[in-house]
C-alpha positions in Angstrom: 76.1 -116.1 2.0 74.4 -115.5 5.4 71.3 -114.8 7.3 70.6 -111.6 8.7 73.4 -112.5 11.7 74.5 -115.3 9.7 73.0 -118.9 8.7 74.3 -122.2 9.8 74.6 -124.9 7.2 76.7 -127.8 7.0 77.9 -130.7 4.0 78.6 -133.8 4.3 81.3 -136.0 2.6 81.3 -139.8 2.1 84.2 -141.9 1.5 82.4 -144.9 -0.6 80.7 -145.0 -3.8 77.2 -145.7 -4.4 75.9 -145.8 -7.6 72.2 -145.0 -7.7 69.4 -147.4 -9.5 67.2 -145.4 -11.4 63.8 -147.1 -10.1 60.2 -145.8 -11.5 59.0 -143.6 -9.1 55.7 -141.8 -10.1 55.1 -138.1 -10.1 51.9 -136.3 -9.1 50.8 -134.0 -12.6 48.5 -134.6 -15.4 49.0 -137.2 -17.7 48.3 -136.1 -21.5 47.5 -138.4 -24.8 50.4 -140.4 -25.6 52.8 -138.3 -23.1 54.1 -139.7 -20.2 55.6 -138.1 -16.8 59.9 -138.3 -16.9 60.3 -140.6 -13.7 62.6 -140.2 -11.0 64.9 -141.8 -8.6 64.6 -140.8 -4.8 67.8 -140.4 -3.3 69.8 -140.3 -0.1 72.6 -138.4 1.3 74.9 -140.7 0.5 74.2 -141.5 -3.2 76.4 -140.9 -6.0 74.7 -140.3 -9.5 77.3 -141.3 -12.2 76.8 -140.4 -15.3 77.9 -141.9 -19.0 81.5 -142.4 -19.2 83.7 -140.0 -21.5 87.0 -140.0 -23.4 89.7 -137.6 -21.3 90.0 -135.7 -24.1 86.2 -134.9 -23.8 86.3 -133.7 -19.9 87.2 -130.9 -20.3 83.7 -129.8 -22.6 81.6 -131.4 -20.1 79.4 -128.8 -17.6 78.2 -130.6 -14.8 75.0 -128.8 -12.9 71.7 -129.0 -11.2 68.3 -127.8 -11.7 65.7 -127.1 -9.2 62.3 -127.7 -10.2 60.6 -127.3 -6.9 59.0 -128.8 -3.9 55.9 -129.9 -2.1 55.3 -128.8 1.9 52.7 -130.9 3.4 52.3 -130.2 7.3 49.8 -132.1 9.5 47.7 -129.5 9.7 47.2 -125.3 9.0 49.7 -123.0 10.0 51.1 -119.7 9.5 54.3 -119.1 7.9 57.4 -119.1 9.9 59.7 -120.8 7.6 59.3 -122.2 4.4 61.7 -123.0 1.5 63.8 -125.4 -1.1 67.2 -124.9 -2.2 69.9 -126.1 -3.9 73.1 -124.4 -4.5 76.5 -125.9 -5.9 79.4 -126.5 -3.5 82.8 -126.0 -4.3 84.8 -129.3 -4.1 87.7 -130.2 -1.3 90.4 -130.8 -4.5 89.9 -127.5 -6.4 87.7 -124.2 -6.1 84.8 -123.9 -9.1 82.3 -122.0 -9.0 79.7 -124.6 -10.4 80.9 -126.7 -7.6 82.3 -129.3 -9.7 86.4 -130.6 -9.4 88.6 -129.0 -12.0 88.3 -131.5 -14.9 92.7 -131.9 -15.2 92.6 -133.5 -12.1 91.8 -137.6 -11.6 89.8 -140.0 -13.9 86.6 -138.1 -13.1 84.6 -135.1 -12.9 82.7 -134.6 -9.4 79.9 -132.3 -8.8 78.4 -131.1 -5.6 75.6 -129.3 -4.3 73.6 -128.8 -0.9 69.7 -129.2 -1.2 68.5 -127.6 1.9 64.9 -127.7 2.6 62.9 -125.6 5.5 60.2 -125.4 7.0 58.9 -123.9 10.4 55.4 -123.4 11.7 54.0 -120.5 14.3 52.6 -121.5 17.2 51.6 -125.4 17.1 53.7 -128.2 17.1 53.8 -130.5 14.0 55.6 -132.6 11.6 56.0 -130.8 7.9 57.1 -133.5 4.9 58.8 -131.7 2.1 59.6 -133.1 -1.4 61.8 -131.4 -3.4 62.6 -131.9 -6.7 65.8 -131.2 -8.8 67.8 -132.7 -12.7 71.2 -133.4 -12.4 72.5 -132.4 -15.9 76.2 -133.2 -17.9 76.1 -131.2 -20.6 78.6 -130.3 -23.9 80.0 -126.9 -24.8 77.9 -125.6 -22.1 78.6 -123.3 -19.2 77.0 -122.9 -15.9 77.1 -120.8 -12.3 75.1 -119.6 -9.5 74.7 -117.6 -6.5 72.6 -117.3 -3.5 71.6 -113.9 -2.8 69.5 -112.3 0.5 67.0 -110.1 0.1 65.3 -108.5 3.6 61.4 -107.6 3.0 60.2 -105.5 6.1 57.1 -103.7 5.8 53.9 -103.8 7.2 50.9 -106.0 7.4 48.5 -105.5 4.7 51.2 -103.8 2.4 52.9 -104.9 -0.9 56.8 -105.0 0.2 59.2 -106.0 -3.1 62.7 -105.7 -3.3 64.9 -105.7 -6.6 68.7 -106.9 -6.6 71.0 -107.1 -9.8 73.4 -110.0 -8.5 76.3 -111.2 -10.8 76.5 -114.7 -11.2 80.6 -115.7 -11.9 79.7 -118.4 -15.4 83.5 -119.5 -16.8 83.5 -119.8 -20.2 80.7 -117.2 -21.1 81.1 -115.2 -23.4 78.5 -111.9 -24.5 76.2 -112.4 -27.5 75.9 -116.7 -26.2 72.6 -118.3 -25.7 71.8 -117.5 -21.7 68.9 -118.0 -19.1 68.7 -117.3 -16.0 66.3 -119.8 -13.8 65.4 -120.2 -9.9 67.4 -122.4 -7.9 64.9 -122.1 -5.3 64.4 -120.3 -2.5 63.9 -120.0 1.7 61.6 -117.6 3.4 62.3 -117.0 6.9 60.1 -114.9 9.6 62.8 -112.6 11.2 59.7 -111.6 13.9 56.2 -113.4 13.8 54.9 -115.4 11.4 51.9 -114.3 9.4 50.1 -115.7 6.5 50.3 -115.2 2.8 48.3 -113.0 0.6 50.9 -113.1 -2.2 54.2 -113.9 -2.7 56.4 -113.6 -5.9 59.5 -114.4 -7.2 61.5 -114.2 -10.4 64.9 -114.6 -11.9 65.0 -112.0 -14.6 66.8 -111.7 -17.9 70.4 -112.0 -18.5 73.1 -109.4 -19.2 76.2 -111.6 -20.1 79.5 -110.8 -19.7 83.0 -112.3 -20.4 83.1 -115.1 -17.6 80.1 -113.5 -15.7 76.3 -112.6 -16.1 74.4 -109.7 -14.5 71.4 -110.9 -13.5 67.7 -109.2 -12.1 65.8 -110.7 -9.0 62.7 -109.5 -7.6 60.7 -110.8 -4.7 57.1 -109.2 -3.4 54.9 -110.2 -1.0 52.1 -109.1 1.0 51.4 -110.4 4.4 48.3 -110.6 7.0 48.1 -111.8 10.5 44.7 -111.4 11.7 43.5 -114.9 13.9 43.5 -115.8 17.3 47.0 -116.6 17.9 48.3 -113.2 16.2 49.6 -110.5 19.0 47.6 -107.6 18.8 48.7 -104.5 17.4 51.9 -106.4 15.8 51.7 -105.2 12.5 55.1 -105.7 11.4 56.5 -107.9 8.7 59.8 -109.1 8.7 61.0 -111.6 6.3 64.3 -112.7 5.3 64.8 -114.0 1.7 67.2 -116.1 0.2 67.3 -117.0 -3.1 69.1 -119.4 -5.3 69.7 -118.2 -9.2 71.6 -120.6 -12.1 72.8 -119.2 -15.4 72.8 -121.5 -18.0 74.7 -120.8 -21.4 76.3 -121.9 -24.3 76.6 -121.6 -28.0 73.5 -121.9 -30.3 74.3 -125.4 -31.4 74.9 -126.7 -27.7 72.2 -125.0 -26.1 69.0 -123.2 -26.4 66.0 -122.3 -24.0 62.2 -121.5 -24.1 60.1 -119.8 -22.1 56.0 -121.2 -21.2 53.5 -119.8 -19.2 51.0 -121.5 -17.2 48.3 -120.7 -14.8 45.8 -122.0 -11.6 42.7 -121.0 -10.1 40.7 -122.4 -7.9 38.1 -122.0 -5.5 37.2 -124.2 -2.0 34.9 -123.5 0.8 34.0 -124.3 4.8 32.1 -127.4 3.7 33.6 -129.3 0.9 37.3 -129.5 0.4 39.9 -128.8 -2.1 41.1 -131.8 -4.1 44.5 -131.2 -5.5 44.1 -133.8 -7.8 40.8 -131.9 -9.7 43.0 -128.7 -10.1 43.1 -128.7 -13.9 46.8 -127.5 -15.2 47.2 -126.2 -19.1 50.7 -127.8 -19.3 53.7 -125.7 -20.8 54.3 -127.2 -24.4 57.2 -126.8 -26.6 58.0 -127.3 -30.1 61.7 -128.7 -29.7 64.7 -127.3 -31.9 65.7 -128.4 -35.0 69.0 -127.3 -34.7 69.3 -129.1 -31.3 67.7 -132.6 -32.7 70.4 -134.7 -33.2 71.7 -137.6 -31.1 72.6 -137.8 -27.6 70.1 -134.7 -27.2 68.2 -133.8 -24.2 65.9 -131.6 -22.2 65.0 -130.3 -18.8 62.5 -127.9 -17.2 63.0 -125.1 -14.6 61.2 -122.5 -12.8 62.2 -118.6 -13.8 58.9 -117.2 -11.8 55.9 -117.8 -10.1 53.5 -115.5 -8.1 50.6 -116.8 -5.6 47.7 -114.7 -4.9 45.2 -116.2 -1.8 42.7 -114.6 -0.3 40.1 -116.3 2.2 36.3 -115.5 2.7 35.2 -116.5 6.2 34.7 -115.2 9.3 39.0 -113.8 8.7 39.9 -113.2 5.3 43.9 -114.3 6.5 44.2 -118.3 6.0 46.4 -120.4 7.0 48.6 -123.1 5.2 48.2 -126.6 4.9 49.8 -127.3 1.7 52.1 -125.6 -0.6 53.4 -126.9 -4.0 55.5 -125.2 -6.9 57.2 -127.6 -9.0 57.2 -128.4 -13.3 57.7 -131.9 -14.4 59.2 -132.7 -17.9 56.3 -134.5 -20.4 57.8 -136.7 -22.7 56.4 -138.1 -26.0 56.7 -141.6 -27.2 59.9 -141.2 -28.3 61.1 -140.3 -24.8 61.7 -136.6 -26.2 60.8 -133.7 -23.7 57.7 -132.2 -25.2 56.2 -129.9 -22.7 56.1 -130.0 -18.9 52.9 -130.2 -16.1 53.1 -127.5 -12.8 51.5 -128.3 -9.6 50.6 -125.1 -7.9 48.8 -125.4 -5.0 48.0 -123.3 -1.8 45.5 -125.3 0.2 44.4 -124.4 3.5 42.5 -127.5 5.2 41.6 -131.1 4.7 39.1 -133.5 6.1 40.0 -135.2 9.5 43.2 -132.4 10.0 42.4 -131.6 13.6 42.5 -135.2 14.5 45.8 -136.1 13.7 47.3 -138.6 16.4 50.4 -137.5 18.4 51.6 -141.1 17.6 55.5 -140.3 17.0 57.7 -137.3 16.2 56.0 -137.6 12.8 52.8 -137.0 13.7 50.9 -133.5 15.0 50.3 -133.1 18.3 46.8 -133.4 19.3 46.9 -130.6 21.5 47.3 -128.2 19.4 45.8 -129.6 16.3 42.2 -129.8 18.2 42.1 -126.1 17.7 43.3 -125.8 14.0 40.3 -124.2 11.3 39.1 -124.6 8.0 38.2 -120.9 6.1 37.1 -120.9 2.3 39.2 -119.1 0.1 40.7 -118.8 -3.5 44.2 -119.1 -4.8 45.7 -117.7 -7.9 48.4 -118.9 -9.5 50.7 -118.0 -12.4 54.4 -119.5 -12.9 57.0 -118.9 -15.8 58.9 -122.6 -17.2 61.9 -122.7 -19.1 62.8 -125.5 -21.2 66.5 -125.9 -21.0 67.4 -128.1 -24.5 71.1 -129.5 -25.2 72.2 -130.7 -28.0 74.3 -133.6 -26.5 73.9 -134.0 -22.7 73.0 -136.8 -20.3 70.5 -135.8 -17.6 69.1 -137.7 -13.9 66.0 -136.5 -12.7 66.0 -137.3 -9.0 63.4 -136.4 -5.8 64.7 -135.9 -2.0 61.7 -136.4 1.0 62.3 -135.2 4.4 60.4 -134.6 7.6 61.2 -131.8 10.2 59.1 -131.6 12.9 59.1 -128.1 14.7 57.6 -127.4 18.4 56.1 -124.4 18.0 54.9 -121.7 20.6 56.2 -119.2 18.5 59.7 -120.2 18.6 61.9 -118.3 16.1 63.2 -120.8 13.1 66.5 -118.3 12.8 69.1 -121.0 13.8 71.5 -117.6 15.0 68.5 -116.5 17.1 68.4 -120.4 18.4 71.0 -122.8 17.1 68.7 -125.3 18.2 66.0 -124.6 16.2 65.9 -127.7 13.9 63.8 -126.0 11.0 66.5 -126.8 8.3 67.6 -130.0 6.4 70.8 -130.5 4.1 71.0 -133.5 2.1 74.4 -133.2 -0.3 74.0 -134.3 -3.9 77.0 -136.0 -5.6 77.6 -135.7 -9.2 80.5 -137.7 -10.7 81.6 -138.2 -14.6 83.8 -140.6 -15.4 86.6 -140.3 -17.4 88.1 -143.3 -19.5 91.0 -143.5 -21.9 89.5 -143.3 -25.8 
């Protein structure tokens, strides 16, 4: 897996074990009549997540995966898009190659599982700090099987013009077999300006349906978008677009009484202006809802969400019609009901171009915007659309951590290029490793 020219990413490995608390931490979403938001527990590169304890005899049925369920980039203040993305994607581990990233369960008194969650970001030409959030389950699951891929797709076109691009990637899933339960979901994804950055009109991805084979899916993946560069900063008569694409797919499968899925859509659109300013909070989401299984209602059941597809339309209606970004959310967090059952799940999908007191930010430390450049930063009115497609991912016997990673990258600007094989020191890129380990105990 490689950039255009290749990508530089790194891993790293720790020699202790920590075991994670799982502390109340709140999410952002609409709270509905006698649901509650699933908390999370905010972790580090060095945590460990360890999961229930299993007979050995059982190891060998356990998956071990992780879902992404988005992120949140909040920058300083507006800027066009250079780099923007969350990912995470399974590593295989040092003792054995898997292709879920997880040791091979005959070896040692536990089951560890891996993954990189890289998150980007990279603005055009004014320095600033971006904060991204990104949000992912860590799942153990029985009778089910799992795998993923990381694919590039390169959308060049020109300004002002749809570009899409359709790949059918295979996905390697041990254990599959055709005619099983299957769903393919987004494991995220990072955009990257291979020339100057412009500004979203629209943007679309999706992981499509699943073809499955013995010990391996076929799998569609389409990206569009439509770019625009037309403010001060944007060279004249540049009307290239040059994007490149990578995007993160999991397969999730299994026989129909270990696992089932179900699809939800949901929608946003909203309108802000010059004057008064978009609250994210007053953005009213009709939450996914489910009606759960009855074949998969039984003890020790659980549920997740992901993310299969979403699409952004923005447009602005000032003096340019091209805005640029302050905020950008796509993320589904699991509802639960009283009974701590997974009911239904609450997106936040937001595109939000300016906020009160933005060109003012102090240049007080590396997280901060620098006032230099901020002073000249400007608020347009414009609308965003939204649409997204959640899966429900329902188990009949599995134990699952929901878990949150927050990281700062602060980028220079002056149209530097984020490519780290254009400019290995172009810091627009974070890896935080995530650890997965099941324990195995004699019966």
């Amino acid at each position: 897996m490689t950039w255009v020219g290749g990508r530089k990413s790194w891993s790293l490995m720790i020699a202790g074990l920590a075991v994670i608390s799982l502390l109340p931490a709140a999410w952002a979403g609409q709270r509905l009549a006698r649901e509650v938001l699933r908390t999370r527990a905010e972790v580090s590169t060095a945590d460990f997540a360890t999961l229930v304890k299993l007979p050995v005899a059982d190891a060998a049925e356990q998956a071990g995966f992780f879902v992404w369920q988005g992120f949140d980039l909040r920058w300083g203040y507006n800027h066009r898009i250079n780099r923007i993305g969350s990912m995470i994607e399974p590593v295989p581990a040092a003792s054995g190659e898997h292709p879920v990233g997880c040791t091979l369960p005959a070896t040692g008194d536990h089951v560890d599982c891996r993954a990189d969650l890289t998150v980007s970001a990279a603005s055009g030409t004014g320095h600033d700090t971006a904060e991204i959030t990104s949000y992912h389950a860590m799942v153990r699951a029985r009778g089910v099987h799992s795998g993923a891929v990381t694919h590039e797709l390169h959308l060049a076109g020109l300004e002002g013009s749809e570009t899409c691009r359709t790949a059918s990637v295979t996905v390697a899933v041990p254990g599959l077999v055709p005619d099983e339960p299957a769903v393919a979901v987004l494991g995220g994804f990072d955009l990257l300006s291979l020339e100057d950055a412009d500004q979203f009109r629209h943007f679309e991805l999706a992981a499509g349906a699943v073809h499955s084979l013995s010990g391996r899916a076929e799998v569609e993946v389409e990206a569009c978008i439509t770019m625009e560069c037309g403010t001060l900063e944007c060279e004249i008569g540049a009307d290239i677009v040059d994007y490149s694409l990578l995007v993160s797919v999991l397969v999730v499968a299994g026989p129909a009484d270990a696992f089932g899925h179900q699809s939800a859509s949901v929608t946003a659109d909203y309108r802000w202006d010059e004057v008064l300013p978009l609250d994210p909070s007053a953005i009213a989401y009709e939450p996914a809802k489910w009606t759960r299984s009855e074949e998969l209602a039984q003890p020790g059941a659980d549920a997740t969400v992901a993310i299969s597809r979403f699409e952004l339309a923005v447009i602005g209606r000032g003096t340019s019609k091209d805005l640029h970004m302050l905020d950008f959310s796509v993320s589904a967090a699991p509802m639960v009901d009283s009974s701590g059952t997974v009911v239904g799940a609450t997106p936040a999908l937001l595109f939000r171009n300016w906020k009160p007191g933005m060109s003012r930010v102090a240049d007080r430390d590396d997280r901060e915007a620098s006032r230099r450049h901020s002073m000249f930063s400007f608020k347009e009115g414009g609308r965003a659309r939204w649409s997204a497609e959640l899966t429900l991912l329902e188990f009949a016997d599995a134990t699952i951590i929901h878990q949150y990673a927050r990281e700062h990258i602060t980028w220079e600007g002056l149209g530097r290029s984020p490519n780290p094989d254009a400019d290995p020191e172009a810091a627009s890129e974070r890896v935080l490793p995530q650890y997965l380990r099941i324990h195995r105990v004699a019966p």
